[in-house]
N, C-alpha and C positions, 0 to 999 in steps of 0.2 A: 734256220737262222731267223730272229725274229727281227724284223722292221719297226722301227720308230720305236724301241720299247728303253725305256728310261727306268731307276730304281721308283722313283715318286710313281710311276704310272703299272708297275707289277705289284707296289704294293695297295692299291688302290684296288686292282682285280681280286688280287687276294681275301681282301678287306670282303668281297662279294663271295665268297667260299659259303660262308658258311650260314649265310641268311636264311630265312624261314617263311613260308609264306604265313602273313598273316590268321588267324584264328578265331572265331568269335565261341560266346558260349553256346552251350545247347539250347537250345527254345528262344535264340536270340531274334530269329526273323520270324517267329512267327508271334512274338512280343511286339515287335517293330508293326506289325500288321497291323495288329490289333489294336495297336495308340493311331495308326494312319485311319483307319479304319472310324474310328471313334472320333476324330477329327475332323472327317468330312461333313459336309453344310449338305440337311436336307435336301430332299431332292423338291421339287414343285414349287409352286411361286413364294417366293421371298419379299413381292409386295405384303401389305394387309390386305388391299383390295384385288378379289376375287373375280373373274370373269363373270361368274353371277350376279356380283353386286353395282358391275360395271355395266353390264347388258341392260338391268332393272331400273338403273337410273339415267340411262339415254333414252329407254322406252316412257320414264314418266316425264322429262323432259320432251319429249315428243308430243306426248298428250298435253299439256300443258301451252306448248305452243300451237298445237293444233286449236284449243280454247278459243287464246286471246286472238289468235287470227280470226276465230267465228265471230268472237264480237268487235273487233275491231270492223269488220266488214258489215255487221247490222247497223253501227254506228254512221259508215259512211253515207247510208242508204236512207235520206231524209225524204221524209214524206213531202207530196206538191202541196199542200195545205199550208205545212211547218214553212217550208224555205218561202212560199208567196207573203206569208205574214212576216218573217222575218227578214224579206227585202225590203215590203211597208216599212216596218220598225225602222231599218235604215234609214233609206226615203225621207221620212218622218223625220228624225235627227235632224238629218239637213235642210229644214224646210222645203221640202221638195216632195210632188206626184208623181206615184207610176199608174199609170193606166195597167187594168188587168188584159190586157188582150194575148199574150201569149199564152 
């Protein structure tokens, strides 16, 4: 004895008799590959900029401020001659003497 079974619902089972499983053609997936395949994005860096060209220009950056650091620090380094005559100059300005005794 069947349970719960209705005409709309044996005809619907029925309906499922004679289905098929799907089919593709021959050499369908290995078609499919081969477009997936063809598709994919290089492999390696996708910037322009290379680790080589990234390395070589922090390294000239480096050297470059190593430079202006060297003369930036020859500059600070005023001769006693220079700064004694350009305290005079000051001095001078303001109608005013320094004694040299330092």
């Amino acid at each position: 004895m069947k349970k719960n079974s209705t005409p709309l619902v044996d005809e619907h089972l029925l309906s499922f008799e004679g289905i098929q499983e799907a089919g593709t053609d021959d050499f369908f997936y290995t078609r499919l590959k081969g477009r997936m395949q063809a598709q994919e994005p290089r492999q390696g860096w996708s910037l322009p900029v290379k680790p080589v060209w990234a390395i070589s220009t922090l390294g000239l950056l480096l050297v470059v401020n190593a430079f202006m650091l060297s003369q930036q620090a020859k500059a600070k380094k005023p001769s006693t001659a220079a700064s004694s005559s350009s305290l005079q100059n000051f001095a001078e300005s303001y109608d005013q003497t320094i004694s040299s005794a330092y």
